[in-house]
Structure formats: C-alpha cells, structure tokens
N, C-alpha and C positions, 0 to 999 in steps of 0.2 A: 515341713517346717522351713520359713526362710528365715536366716539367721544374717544382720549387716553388723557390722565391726567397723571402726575407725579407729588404726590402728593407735595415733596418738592418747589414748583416752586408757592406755594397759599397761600397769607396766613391764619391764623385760622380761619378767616371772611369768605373768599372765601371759603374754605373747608367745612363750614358749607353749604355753600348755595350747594355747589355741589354733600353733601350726601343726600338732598332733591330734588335732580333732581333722575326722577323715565324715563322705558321707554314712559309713557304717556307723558310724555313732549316731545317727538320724532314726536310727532303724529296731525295733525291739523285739522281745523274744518271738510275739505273733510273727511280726515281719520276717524272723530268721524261721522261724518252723514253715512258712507258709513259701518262703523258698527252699528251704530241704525237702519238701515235699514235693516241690514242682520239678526242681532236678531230677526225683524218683520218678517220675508220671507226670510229664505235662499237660497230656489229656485228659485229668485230671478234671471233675467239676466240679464248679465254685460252691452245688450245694455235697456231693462230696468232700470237699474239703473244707467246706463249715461244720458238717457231721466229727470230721476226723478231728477237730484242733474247737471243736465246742464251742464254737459262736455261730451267728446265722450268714445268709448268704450275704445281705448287705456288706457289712462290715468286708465282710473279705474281698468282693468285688472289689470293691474301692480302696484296698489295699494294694491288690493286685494293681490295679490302675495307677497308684500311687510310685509303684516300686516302678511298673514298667517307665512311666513317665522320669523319675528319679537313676533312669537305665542301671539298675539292679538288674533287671531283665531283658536280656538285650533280644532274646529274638527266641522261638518256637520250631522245632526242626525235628526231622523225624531221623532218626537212626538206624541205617541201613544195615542187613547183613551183606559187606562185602563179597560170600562167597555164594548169597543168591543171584547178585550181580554183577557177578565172573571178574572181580578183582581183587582175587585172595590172596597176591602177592603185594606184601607190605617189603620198602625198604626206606632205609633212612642214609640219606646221602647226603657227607659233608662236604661242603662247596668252601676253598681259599680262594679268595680272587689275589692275582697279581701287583695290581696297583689297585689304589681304592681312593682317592679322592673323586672326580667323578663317576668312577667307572658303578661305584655302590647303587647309587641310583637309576642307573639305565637296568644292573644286575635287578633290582627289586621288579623294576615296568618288565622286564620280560620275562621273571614267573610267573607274575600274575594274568600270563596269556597262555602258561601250559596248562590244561587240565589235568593231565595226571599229576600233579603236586598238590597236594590236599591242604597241606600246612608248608610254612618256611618260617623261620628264623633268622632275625641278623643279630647272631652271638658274639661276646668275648671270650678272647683267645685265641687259642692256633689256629683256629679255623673262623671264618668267617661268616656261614649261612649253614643251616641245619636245615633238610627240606626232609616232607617224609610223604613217599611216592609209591600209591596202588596204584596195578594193572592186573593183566591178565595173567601172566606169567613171567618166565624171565628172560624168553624171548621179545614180549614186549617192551620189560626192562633195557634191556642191550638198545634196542631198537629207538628208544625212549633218550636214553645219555647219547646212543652216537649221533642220534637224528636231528633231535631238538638240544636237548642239555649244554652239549659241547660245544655247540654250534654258537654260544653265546659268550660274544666277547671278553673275552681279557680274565676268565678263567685258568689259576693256576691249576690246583690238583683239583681232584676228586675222590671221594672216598664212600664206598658203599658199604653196609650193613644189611641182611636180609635178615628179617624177622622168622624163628623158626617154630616159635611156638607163643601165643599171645597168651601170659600171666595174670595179669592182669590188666583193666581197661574201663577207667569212671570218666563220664563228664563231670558228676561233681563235685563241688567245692565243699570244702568241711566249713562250715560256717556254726 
C-alpha cells in the first residue's frame, strides 16, 4: 500500500493521528502470523506455511515478498550452537569512553573491525557502549580487552560481566 499525504489538506487533529501511523499498521493479521511463524522456522515452506495459516501458496509467496520488500524481514540466518563452535564464553562489557565528541565515532569504526563483538550498543547513561562478546574462554577474554579492546582510543573504564548460566534467549518479536 502506498499511501501520499499533503500535509496542508489535515487538519491539526488529523495530523496528529497520522504521525502515529507507523508501517505496522500497513500490515494484517495474515502478515503478523506469517511472520510469527518465520521467527519460529525460517526454513519454513511457503506450501508449509499455506497449509499452517489455511490459504494456498500464491498468496503467501507474495506476502512474503511484500514484507520482505516493505523490510519487515530484514534478512535469513541460521543460528548457531555457540558451544559446537567453541565459543561458549558469553560476556557483556561496558564500555565509558572519556571524551565523546569525536572520539564516539572512530569508538563505533573500530568495533566493527573486532570479531569477537557480536553486538554493541551506543546507550544512555553512565556508561556509554554495551558490547556483548563470545570466545573460547576467558583466557581468550583477557586476551581479547588487553590486545584489541584497550588498545582503543580514549577509553575511560571498562566493565565486564560473564554470563553463567543462559535463562532465557528469543530472536523473536512479539508482534
């Protein structure tokens, strides 16, 4: 659905209601089952998953297509068992940097060059970046902040957390 507005032609009432229109409101019940489903099982087939949610496969192809285009679904990935692939040590290390006008930026360009950081955050509050970092051990840990980590500019503290027992763990979205 493409939907064009000018905004002069609303008035204040209607305007308001129309900056709280988001693309999930583009989207209906099919389109929410058919990605709670894909969250569950992406591999998933499309006549599978016409069987489950009782339409045929057309229709759902081109829903699928619709959403992905619409980037509802942003991408297909397969999820590892970290402790097949010998990186069962999770930790979560808070990162303040010192100064932060430029220095945020160059902080950002050179996680995205560690591989052991799987995720990062730039949060508010006392702290500044959240990253959350598998390896092998915690030898590789240590190995990891004093080698690469620290070694990056204008770093005030550091703060680590090791994960000791995983509770729980969804990619997805309650929709």
């Amino acid at each position: 659905m493409v939907i064009f507005i000018k905004k002069f032609l609303f008035s204040p009432q209607s305007q308001a209601l129309l900056e709280k229109f988001t693309l999930m409101d583009t989207i209906d019940e099919i389109d929410k089952s058919i990605l709670r489903e894909l969250q569950k099982n992406a591999k998933i087939t499309t006549k599978e998953l016409a069987a489950k949610l009782n339409l045929t496969i057309s229709p759902i192809y081109e829903r699928i297509k619709r959403l992905e285009n619409l980037s509802f679904i942003k991408e297909y990935v397969a999820v590892l068992n970290k402790n097949m692939i010998n990186k069962p040590f999770t930790s979560y290390c808070q990162v303040s940097m010192r100064y932060h006008e430029e220095y945020i930026d160059k902080f950002e360009e050179e996680i995205l060059k560690l591989d052991e950081v799987q995720e990062c955050y730039h949060i508010a509050g006392q702290i500044d970046f959240l990253l959350k970092i598998n390896v092998g051990s915690i030898d590789e840990y240590h190995d990891f902040i004093r080698y690469k980590l620290s070694k990056i500019n204008n770093i005030g503290i550091l703060n680590s957390a090791f994960v000791l027992k995983e509770i729980k763990k969804t990619y997805a979205y309650n929709i």
